[in-house]
C-alpha positions in Angstrom: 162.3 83.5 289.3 160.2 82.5 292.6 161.0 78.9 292.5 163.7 76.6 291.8 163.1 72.7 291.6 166.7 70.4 292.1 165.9 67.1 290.9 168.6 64.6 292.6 169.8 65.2 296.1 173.4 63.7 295.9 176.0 65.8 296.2 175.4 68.0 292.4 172.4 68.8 293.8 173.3 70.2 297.3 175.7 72.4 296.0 173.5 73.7 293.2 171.3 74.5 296.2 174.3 76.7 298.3 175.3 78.1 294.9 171.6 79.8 294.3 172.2 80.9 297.7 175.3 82.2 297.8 174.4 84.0 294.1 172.1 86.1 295.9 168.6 83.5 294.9 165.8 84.5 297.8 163.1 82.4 296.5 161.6 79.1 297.7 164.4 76.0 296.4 162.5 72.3 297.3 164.9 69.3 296.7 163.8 65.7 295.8 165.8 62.4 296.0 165.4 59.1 295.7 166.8 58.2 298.3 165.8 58.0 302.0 169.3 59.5 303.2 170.3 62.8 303.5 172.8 63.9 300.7 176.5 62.0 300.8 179.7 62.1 299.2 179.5 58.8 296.8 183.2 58.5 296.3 183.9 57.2 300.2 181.5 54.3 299.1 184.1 52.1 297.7 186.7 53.3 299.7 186.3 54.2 303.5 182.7 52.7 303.8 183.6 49.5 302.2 186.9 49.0 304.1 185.0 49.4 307.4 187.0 52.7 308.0 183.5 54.5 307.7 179.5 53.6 308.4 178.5 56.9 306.2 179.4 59.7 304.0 177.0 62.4 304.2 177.9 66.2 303.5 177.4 69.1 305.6 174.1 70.0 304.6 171.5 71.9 306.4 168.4 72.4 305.0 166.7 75.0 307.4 169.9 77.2 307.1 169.4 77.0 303.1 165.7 77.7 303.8 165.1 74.4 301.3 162.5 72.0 301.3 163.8 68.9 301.2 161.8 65.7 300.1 163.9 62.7 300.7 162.2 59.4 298.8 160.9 61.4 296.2 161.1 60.2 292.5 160.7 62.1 289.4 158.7 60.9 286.9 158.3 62.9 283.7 159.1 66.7 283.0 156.9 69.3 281.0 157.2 73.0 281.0 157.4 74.3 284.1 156.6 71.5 285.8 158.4 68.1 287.8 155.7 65.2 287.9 156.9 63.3 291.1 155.7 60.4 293.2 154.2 62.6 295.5 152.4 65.2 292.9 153.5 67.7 290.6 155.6 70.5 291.6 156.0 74.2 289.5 159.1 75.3 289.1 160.5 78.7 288.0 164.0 77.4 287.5 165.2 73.7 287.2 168.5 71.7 288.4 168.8 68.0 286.8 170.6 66.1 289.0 169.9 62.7 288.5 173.4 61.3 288.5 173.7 57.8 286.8 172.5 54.0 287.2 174.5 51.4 287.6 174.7 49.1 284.6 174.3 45.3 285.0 174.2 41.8 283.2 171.8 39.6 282.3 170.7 36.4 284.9 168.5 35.9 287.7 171.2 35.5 290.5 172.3 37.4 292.9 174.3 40.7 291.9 175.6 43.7 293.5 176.5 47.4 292.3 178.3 50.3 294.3 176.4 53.1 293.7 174.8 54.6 296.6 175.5 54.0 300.4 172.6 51.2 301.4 174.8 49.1 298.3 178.1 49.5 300.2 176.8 48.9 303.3 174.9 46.2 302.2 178.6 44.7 300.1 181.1 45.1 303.2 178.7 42.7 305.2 178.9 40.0 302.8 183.2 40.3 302.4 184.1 38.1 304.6 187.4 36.2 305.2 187.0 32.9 302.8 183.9 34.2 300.9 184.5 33.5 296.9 184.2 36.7 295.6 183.4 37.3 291.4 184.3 41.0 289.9 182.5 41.5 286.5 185.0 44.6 285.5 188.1 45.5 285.9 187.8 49.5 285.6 187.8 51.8 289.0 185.2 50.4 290.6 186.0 46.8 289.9 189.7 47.6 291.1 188.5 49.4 294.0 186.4 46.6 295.1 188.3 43.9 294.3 191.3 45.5 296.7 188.5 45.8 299.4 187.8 41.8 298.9 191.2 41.3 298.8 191.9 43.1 302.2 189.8 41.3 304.1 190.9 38.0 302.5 188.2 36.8 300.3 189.1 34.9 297.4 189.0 37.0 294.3 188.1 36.5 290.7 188.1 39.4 288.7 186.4 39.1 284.7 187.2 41.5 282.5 186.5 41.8 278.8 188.6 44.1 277.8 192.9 43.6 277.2 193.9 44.8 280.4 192.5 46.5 283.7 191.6 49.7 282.9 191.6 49.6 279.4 188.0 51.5 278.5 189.3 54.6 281.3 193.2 54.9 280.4 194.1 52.5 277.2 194.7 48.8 277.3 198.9 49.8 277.2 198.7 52.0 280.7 196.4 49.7 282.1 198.8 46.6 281.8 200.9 48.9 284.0 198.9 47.7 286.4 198.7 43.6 285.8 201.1 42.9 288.7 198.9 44.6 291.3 196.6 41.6 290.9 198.7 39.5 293.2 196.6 36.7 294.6 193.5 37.4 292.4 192.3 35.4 289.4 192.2 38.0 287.1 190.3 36.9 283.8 190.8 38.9 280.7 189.3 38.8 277.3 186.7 37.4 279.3 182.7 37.6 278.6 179.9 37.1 281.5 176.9 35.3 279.5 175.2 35.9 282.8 174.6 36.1 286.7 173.4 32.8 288.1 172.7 31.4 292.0 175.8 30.7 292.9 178.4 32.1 290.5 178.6 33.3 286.5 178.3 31.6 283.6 181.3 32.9 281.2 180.7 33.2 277.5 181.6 29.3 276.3 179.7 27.7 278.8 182.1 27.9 282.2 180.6 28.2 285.3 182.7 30.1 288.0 181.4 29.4 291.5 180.9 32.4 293.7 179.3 33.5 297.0 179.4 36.8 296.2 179.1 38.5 292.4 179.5 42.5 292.4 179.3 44.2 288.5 181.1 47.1 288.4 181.1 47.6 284.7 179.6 51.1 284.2 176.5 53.3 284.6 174.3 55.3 282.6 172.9 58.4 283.0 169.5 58.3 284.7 167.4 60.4 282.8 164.3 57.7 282.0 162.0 60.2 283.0 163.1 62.4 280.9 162.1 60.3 278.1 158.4 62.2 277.1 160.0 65.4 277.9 160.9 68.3 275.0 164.5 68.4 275.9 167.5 67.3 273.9 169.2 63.8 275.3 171.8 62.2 273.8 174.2 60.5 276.5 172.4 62.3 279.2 171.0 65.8 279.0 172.6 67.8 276.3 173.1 71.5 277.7 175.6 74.1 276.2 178.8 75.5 278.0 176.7 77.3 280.3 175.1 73.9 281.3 171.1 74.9 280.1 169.4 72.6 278.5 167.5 72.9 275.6 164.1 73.6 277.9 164.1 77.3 279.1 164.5 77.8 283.3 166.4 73.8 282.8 170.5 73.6 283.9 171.9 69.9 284.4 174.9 69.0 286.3 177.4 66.0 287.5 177.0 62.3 285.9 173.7 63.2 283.9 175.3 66.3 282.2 176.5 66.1 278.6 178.1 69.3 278.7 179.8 71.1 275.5 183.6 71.6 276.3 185.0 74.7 274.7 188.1 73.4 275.7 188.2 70.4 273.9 186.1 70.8 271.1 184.1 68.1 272.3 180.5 67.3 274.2 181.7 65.7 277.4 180.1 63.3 280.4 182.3 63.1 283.0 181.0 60.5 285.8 183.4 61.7 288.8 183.4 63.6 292.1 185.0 66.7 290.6 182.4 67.5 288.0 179.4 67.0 291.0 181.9 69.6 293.1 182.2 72.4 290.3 179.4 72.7 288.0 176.6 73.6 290.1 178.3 76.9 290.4 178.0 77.5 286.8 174.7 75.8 286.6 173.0 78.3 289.1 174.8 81.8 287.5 173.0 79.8 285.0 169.5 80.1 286.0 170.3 83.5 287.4 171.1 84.8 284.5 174.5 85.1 284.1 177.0 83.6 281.4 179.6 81.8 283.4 181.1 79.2 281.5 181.7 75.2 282.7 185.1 74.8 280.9 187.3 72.1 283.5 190.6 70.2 282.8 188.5 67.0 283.8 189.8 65.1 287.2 189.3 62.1 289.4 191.2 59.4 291.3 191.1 56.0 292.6 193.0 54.1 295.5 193.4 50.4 294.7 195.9 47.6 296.0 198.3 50.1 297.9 198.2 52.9 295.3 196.7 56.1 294.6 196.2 56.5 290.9 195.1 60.5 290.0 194.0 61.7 286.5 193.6 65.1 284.6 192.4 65.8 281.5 191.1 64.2 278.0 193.5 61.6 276.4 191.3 61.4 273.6 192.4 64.8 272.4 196.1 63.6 272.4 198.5 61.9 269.5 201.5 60.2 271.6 202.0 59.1 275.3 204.7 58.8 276.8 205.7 57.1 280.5 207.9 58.9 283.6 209.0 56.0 286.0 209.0 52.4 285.6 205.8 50.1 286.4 207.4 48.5 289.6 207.8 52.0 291.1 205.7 55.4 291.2 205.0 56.5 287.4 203.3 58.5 285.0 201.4 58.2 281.9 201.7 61.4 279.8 199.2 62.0 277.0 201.0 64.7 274.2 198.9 66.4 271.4 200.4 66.4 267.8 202.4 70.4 268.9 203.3 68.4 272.5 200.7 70.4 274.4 200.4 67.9 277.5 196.4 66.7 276.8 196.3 64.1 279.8 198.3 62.6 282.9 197.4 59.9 285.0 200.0 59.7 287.8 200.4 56.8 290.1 201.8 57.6 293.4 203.4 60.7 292.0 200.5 63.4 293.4 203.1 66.5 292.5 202.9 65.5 288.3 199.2 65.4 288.8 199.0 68.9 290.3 201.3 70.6 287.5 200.3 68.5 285.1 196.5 70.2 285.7 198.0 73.6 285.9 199.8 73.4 283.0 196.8 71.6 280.8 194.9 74.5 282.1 197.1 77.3 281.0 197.6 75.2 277.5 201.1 74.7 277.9 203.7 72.7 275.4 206.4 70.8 276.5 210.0 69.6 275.8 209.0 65.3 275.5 212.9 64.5 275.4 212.9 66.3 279.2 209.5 65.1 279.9 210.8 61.1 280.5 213.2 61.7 283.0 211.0 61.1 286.3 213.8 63.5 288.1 212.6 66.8 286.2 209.6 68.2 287.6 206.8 68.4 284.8 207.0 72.6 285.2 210.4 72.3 284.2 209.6 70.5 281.1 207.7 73.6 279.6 208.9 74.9 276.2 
């Protein structure tokens, strides 16, 4: 292998690039983004970057140290065999990282709307919070709750629109995320709600109600951005379908972060997991990939959120669970505890309580059972809980 092409130049991609490196890879690597930036860390976007705290969140990233070309504002456009079509020409490759991360999804209308997805969005968003601005949230899942506590902050007046039962509900269950209905002190929080669409100068809501806004921000989702991949031969289904070893079908092909449907031997299950963590971890499996190794991508799946004073953490894959069951009250720090059918803990999101979240990983990792009559007592450490 000669020749290694990373297609996305966020954050999966740069550390597909030191892991080649680091694996002992001494061929030519060239990197193509999008984007005009060098590589950045997406989660500060909605947090420090919106909240002023921040202009920027780029990662220590030195191209001429990695001995990588790197093409910033560079598009893929369609994949064959051994070679990336670009906006700039076609380049060869030897070996492949897919990269692409995801797209923001939006709603239909011809007004004005804004996403959070990369960091001329959130720079773009913070100018227009300002105190008194009216400001509509379509969603009420981690972005939406993220952005609506930046609004907030700064003293815009909020309306949030979600269609689901309660905030949260698609990430964590509509029953945890009513856990959280209090938080939205001060905002008009909408549920059960549909957006028909975006208009100038507010939304028109399913029914026919028009609510008036200066600002509209959707924050209801994204899909994997693999378009170009649409003439290729390579399996898609929910973003690139690769094995645990993250290849793809295509030979010399790996795929990482938000574009990766990976298969979980874990779980039993092919999983996408949209968050920092899996952007941070795979690409070391990705490259022993391409090098020829059989490293496994096999994570107790993690991310987090900070909304309206709170810092909300989550590990693992309720889906695989059969009960949950709550440490702590709503009012104070809590827990949500996911249980499989043999109490094996499954999932955890902890709010405020960071020390449940780190046992609760160690223990989901090492497949550990626990006592559930122990387990609801807030005062007994989630390691002592262990049959």
């Amino acid at each position: 292998m000669n020749h290694v092409v990373v297609v996305g130049s966020g954050l999966a991609g740069v550390r597909s690039i030191e892991a080649l490196r680091a694996g002992g890879f001494d061929g030519a690597i060239t990197l193509v983004g999008e984007e005009r930036h060098r590589p950045y860390d997406r989660p500060p976007l909605s947090k420090a970057v919106l909240l002023g705290a921040s202009d920027s969140s780029f990662v220590d990233f030195d191209a001429a140290a990695l001995r990588v070309d790197f093409r910033p504002g560079v598009g893929a456009k369609a994949l064959r065999p051994g070679v990336v079509e670009t906006t700039e020409g076609e380049l060869a490759y030897d070996g492949l990282v897919i990269a692409t991360g995801a797209e923001p999804i939006t709603v239909p209308g011809d007004g004005p709307q804004h996403v959070l997805r990369t960091l001329d969005d959130a720079l773009e968003l913070r100018a227009r919070l300002v105190p008194g601005a009216r400001v509509v949230v379509i969603g009420a899942g981690w972005i939406g709750a993220e952005v609506a506590t930046a609004a907030r902050r700064v003293g815009c007046e909020v309306t949030v629109i979600e269609a689901g039962p309660a905030p949260l509900a698609h990430a964590v269950g509509a029953e945890v995320g009513a856990r959280t209905l209090s938080w939205y002190d001060g905002i008009d929080l909408r549920l059960e709600t549909m957006v028909s669409s975006v208009e100038e100068g507010g939304v028109e809501l399913v029914g026919g109600e028009f609510v008036p806004a200066h600002v509209v921000v959707t924050g209801i989702g994204v899909r994997p951005a693999v378009e170009w991949l649409a003439g290729a031969d390579i399996d898609l289904h929910n973003g690139v379908v690769t094995d645990e070893h993250l290849r793809a079908s295509l030979p010399g092909v790996v795929a990482v972060g938000d574009c990766a449907a990976w298969w979980s031997r874990r779980y039993q299950a092919r999983l996408r997991v949209e968050h920092w963590d899996t952007a941070l971890g795979a690409p070391e499996v990705a490259a022993a990939s391409l090098l020829g190794e059989e490293a496994v991508y096999d994570p107790v799946p993690y991310f987090w959120s900070e909304q309206f004073g709170h810092m909300l953490q989550y590990a693992g894959h309720r889906e695989a669970a059969d009960r949950l069951l709550y440490r702590g009250e709503p009012a104070g720090k809590w827990s949500a505890v996911w249980l499989t059918g043999d109490d094996t803990l499954a999932a955890v999101l902890t709010v405020d309580r960071p020390r449940d979240l780190v046992q609760g990983r160690r223990l989901m990792e090492a497949g550990r059972r626990l006592d559930a009559n122990r387990l609801v007592d807030p005062d007994i450490s989630l390691r002592d809980c262990v049959v």
